[in-house]
C-alpha positions as CSV (number, residue, x, y, z in Angstrom):
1,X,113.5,23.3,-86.6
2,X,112.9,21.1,-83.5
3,X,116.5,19.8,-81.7
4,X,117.2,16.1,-83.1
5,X,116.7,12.7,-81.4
6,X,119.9,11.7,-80.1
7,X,121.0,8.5,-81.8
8,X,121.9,7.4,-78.0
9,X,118.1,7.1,-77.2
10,X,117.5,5.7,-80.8
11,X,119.6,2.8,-80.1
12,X,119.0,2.4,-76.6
13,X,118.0,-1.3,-77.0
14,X,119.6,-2.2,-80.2
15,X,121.5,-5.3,-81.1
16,X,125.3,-5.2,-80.7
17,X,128.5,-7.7,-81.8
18,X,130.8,-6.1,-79.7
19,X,132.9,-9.0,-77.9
20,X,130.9,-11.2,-79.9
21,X,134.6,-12.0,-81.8
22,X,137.0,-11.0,-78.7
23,X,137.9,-7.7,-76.8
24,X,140.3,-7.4,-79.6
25,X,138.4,-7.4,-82.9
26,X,138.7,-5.2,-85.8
27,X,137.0,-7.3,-88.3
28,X,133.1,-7.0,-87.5
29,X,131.0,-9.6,-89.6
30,X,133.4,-9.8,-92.3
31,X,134.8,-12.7,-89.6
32,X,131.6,-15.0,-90.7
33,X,133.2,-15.0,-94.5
34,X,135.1,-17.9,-93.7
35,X,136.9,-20.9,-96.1
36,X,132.9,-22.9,-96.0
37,X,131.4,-20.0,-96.6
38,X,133.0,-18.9,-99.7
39,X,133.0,-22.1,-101.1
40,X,129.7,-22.4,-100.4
41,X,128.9,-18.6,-102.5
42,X,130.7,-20.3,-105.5
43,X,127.7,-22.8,-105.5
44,X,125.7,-19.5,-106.8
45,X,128.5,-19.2,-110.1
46,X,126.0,-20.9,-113.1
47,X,126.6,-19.1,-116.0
48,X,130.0,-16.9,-115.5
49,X,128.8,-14.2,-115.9
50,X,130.7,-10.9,-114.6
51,X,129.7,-7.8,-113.4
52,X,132.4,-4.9,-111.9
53,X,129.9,-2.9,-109.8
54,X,132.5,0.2,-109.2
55,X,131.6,3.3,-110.5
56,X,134.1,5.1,-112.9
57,X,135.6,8.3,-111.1
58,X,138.6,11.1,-111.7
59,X,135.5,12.4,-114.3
60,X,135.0,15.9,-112.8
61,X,131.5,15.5,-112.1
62,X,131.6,12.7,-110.0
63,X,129.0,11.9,-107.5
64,X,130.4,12.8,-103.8
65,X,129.4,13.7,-100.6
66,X,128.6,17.4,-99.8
67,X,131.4,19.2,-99.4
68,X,134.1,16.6,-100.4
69,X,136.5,17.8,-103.9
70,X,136.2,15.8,-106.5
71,X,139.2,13.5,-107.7
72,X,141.8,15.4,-109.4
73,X,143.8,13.4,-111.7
74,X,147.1,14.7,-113.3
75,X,150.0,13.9,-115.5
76,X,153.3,14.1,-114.6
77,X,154.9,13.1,-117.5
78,X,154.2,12.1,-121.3
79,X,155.0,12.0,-124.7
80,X,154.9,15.8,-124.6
81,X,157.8,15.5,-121.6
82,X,159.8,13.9,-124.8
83,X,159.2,16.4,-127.0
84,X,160.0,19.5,-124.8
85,X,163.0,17.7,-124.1
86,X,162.0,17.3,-120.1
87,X,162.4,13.6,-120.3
88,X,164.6,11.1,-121.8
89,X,163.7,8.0,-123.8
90,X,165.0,5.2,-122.0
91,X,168.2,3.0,-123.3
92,X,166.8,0.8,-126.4
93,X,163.7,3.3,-126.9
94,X,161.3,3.0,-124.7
95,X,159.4,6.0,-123.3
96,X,156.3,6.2,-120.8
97,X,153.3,8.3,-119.1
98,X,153.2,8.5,-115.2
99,X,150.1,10.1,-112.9
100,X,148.8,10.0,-109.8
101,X,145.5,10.9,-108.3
102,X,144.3,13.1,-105.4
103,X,141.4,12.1,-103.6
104,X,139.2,11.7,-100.7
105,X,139.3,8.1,-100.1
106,X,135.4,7.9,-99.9
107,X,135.1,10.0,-103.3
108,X,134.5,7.0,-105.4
109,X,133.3,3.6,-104.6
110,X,134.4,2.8,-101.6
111,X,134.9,0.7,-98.4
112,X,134.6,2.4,-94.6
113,X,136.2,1.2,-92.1
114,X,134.3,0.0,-88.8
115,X,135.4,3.2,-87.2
116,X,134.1,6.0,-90.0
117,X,131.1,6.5,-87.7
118,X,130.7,7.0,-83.9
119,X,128.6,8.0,-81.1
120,X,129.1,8.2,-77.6
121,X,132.8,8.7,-77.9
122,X,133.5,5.1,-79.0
123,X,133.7,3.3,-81.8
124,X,133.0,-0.2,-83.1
125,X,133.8,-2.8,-80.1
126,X,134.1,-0.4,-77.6
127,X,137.6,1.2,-78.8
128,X,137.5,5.1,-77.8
129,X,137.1,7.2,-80.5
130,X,140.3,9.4,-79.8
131,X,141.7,6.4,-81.8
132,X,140.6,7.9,-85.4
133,X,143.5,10.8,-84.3
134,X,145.5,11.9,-86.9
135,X,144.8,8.2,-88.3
136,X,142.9,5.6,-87.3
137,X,145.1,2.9,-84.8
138,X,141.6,0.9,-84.2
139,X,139.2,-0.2,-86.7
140,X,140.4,1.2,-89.6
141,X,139.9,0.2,-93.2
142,X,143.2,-2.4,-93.4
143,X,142.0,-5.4,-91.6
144,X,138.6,-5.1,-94.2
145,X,141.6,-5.0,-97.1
146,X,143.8,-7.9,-95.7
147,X,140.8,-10.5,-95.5
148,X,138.7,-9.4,-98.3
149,X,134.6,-9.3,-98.7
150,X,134.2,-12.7,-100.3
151,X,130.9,-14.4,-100.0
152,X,127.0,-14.9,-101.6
153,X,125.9,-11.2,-102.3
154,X,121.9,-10.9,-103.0
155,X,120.6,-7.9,-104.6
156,X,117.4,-6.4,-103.3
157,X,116.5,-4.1,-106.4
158,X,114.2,-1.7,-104.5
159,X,113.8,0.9,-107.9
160,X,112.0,-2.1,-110.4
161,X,110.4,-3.0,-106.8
162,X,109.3,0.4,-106.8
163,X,108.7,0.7,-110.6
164,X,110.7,3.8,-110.9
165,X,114.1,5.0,-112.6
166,X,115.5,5.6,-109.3
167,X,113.9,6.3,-105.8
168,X,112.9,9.6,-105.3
169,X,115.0,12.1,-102.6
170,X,114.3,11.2,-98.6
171,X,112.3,7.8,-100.1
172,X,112.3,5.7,-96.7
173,X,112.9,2.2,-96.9
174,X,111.9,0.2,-94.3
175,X,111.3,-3.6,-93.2
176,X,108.3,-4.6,-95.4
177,X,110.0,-3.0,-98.2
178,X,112.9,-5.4,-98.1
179,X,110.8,-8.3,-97.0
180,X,108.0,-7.6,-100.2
181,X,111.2,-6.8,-102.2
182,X,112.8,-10.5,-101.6
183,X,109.5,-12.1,-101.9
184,X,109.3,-10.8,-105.4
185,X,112.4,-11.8,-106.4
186,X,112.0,-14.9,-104.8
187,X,115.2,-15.2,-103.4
188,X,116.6,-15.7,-99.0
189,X,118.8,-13.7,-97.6
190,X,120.5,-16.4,-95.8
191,X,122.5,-16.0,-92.7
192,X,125.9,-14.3,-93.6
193,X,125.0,-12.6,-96.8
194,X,126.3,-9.7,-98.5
195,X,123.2,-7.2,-99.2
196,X,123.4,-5.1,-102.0
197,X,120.4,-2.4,-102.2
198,X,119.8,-0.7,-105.3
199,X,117.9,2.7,-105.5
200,X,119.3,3.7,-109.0
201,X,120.7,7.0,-108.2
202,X,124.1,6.8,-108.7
203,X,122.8,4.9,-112.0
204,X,121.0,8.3,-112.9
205,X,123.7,10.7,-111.6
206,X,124.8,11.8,-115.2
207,X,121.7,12.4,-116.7
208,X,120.6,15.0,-114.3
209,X,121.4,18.1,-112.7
210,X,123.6,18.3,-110.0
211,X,122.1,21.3,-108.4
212,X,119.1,19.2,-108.9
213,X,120.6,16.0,-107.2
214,X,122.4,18.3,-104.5
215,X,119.4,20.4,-103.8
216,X,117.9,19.6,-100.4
217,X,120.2,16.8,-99.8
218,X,118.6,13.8,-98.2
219,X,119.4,10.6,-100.0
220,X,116.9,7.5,-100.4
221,X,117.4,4.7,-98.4
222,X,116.7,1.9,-95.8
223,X,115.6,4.0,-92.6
224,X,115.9,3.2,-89.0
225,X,113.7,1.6,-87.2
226,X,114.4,-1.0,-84.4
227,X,112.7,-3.8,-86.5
228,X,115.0,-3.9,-89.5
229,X,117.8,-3.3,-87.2
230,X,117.0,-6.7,-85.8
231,X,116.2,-8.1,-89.1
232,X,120.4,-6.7,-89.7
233,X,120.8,-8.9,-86.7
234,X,119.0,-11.7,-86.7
235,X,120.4,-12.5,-90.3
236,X,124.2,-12.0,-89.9
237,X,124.4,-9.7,-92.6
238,X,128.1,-9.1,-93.1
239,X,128.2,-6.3,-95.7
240,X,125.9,-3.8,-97.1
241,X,126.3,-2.1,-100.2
242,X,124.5,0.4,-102.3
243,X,124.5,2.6,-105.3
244,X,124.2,5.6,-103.0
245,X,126.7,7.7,-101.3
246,X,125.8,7.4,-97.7
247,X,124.2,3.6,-97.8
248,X,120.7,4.9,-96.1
249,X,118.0,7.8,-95.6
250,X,120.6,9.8,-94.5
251,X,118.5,11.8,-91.9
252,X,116.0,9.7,-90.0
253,X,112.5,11.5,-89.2
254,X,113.6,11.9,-85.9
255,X,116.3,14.6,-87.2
256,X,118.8,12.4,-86.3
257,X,122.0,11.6,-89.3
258,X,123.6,8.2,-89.7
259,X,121.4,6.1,-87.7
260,X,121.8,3.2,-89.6
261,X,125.3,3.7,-89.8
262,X,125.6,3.8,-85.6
263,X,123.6,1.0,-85.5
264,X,125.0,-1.5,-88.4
265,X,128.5,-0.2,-88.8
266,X,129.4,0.5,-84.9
267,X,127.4,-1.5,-83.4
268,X,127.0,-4.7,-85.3
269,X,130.4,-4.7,-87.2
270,X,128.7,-4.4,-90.6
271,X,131.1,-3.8,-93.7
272,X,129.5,-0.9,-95.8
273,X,130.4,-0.3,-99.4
274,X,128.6,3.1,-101.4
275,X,128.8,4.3,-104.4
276,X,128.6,1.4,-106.6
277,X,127.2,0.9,-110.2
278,X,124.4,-1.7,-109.8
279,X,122.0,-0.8,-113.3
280,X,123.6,-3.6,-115.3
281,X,123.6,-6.0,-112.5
282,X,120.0,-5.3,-111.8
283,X,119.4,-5.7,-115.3
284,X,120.3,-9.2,-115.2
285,X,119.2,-10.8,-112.4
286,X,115.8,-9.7,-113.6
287,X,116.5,-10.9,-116.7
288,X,117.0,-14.6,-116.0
289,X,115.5,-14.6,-112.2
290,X,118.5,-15.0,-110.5
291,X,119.3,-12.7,-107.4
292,X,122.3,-14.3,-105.3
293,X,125.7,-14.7,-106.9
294,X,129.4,-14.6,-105.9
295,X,130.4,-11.4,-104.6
296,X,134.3,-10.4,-104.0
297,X,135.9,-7.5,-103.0
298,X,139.0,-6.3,-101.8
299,X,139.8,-2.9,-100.8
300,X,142.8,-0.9,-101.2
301,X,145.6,-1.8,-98.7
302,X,146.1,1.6,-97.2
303,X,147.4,2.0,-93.7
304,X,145.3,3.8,-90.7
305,X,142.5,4.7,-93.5
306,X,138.3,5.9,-92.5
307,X,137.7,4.2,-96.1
308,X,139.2,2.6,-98.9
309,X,138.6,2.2,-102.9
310,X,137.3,-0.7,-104.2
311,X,135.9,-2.2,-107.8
312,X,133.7,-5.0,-106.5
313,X,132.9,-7.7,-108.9
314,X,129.7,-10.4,-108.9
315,X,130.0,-13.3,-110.4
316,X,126.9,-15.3,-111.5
C-alpha cells in the first residue's frame, strides 16, 4: 500500500475561520446562529410537524465506530431491590428504579467538539493541541452545549437522489452531487444553514449484518476535494450532520482519514453531528416537497468533553 497524502498538503490552500470571531473563539460557525437568524428558521415551521432525528442507543448492537464498546446500561436498583429486602420503600409508600449508563460519548448520536480532530499539532483557531490533555481546556464540546444549534436545517437526501436504500460502502460524494441533489429538491442552501446529509445507513444498520457493515470499513460520504470545501465556505455552513458515524468518506483516495473533518471541523469551525436517524424525516420532505425546516439541538452540558449526546429535533 502506497504511504498516504498528508492532509497538510491536501489543505494547503483551503479556506479557514480562524480569527475570523477573535483570537479567543471556541464557538466556530455556530456564532452565525444568532437571535435574526433563528427567528428567521421559524419562518420554515408550516405544518408542526416533529421529527427527533437521534438514534435509539444502550441496544447492544448499536452502530459505533471501530473499536469503541457499545453502551452498557445497568440497574442499580428496582422492585427486585424491594423484594430481597436491599431497599426500603420510602415513608408513605413510594418505591423507585435508578441506572446509569456507561459510554463513549461519541457511541450514539452525538455532537464533537471543534477540537475532536487535528493536524499539525493545533486545533481549531490555532489552540495547540496539547490542550485535549487529560480533557479538553480549548474547544471542547461545552461552549456547542451552552449556545445550542438552532437555525434553518436543509436535508440533502443523497440515497432517493441516488435511488438506493442506502449508499453503498466508500460511495464518494462530491460537489455536483450536492449541487444535482438540491436542484432536485428544489430547495437553497442559504448562507448559515444547517446541512443534514442523508446516506441511509444508519437507517439500514439493523437489518443487516454487522460483519457485513464492519467488513472493509470505509463509510459513504461527501469526499474532499478543494471545490466543495469552498462550496463549505462560501456558504457559511454552520453545522453538518449525517446518519453516518464519521460524517464523510472516511478515507479520501489519496489514503488520507478525516479530511473533511481537518478541513470543516478545524479549519472552518463547522459543528458536526453523526449518527442520527434521518429515514422518517426523508420520508416527509419528499412527501410534501419541503426540504428546509427548524432545526434545534442542544448537546449535553458536560465539562472538557471531545463530544457530547444529543436528540436533535426538526420542526416543519
Amino acid at each position: 500500500m502506497s504511504e498516504a497524502t498528508n492532509v497538510r498538503d491536501l489543505l494547503a490552500n483551503s479556506p479557514s475561520n480562524w480569527g475570523r470571531w477573535g483570537d479567543h473563539d471556541e464557538l466556530g460557525a455556530v456564532n452565525l446562529l444568532t437571535p435574526d437568524a433563528v427567528l428567521a428558521a421559524v419562518g420554515t415551521v408550516r405544518s408542526g410537524k416533529v421529527f427527533t432525528l437521534g438514534s435509539e442507543f444502550g441496544t447492544g448492537n448499536d452502530p459505533i465506530w471501530p473499536g469503541r464498546a457499545q453502551t452498557q446500561r445497568y440497574n442499580t436498583q428496582d422492585r427486585s431491590s424491594y423484594v430481597a429486602g436491599k431497599k426500603f420503600t420510602n415513608p408513605g409508600g413510594t418505591e423507585y428504579a435508578d441506572d446509569y449508563v456507561a459510554m463513549f460519548l461519541q457511541g450514539a448520536t452525538h455532537y464533537d467538539a471543534l477540537g475532536h480532530v487535528w493536524y499539525d499539532d493545533q486545533i481549531y483557531n490555532g489552540y495547540p493541541a496539547d490542550s485535549t490533555t487529560l480533557g479538553m481546556s480549548k474547544d471542547a464540546v461545552l461552549p456547542i452545549a451552552r449556545h445550542g444549534v438552532v437555525g434553518r436545517g436543509v436535508l440533502l437526501d443523497m440515497a432517493r437522489h441516488f435511488e438506493v436504500d442506502y449508499l453503498a460502502k466508500a460511495t464518494a460524494i462530491g460537489l455536483s452531487d450536492v449541487l444535482a441533489c438540491l436542484e432536485r429538491q428544489q430547495v437553497e442552501i442559504g448562507k448559515g444553514s444547517i446541512l443534514l446529509l442523508r446516506t441511509g445507513e444508519i437507517g439500514s444498520f439493523a437489518s443487516r449484518d454487522p460483519q457485513e457493515f464492519y467488513a472493509d470499513f470505509i463509510e459513504p460520504g461527501i469526499n474532499f476535494s478543494p471545490e466543495l470545501v469552498q462550496w463549505f465556505a462560501d456558504n457559511d455552513v454552520v453545522s453538518f450532520a449525517t446518519d453516518t458515524i464519521g460524517n464523510e468518506r472516511t478515507v479520501h483516495e489519496s489514503g488520507a482519514a478525516f479530511v473533511m473533518h481537518a478541513a470543516l471541523m478545524r479549519n472552518l469551525g463547522i459543528a458536526f453531528a453523526e449518527i442520527l436517524s434521518l429515514d422518517a424525516l426523508a420520508a416527509d420532505c419528499a412527501d410534501d416537497g419541503q426540504y428546509d425546516f427548524l432545526y434545534a439541538a442542544g448537546p449535553i452540558k458536560i465539562a472538557n468533553a471531545t463530544g457530547a449526546p444529543v436528540n436533535p429535533i426538526a420542526i416543519k
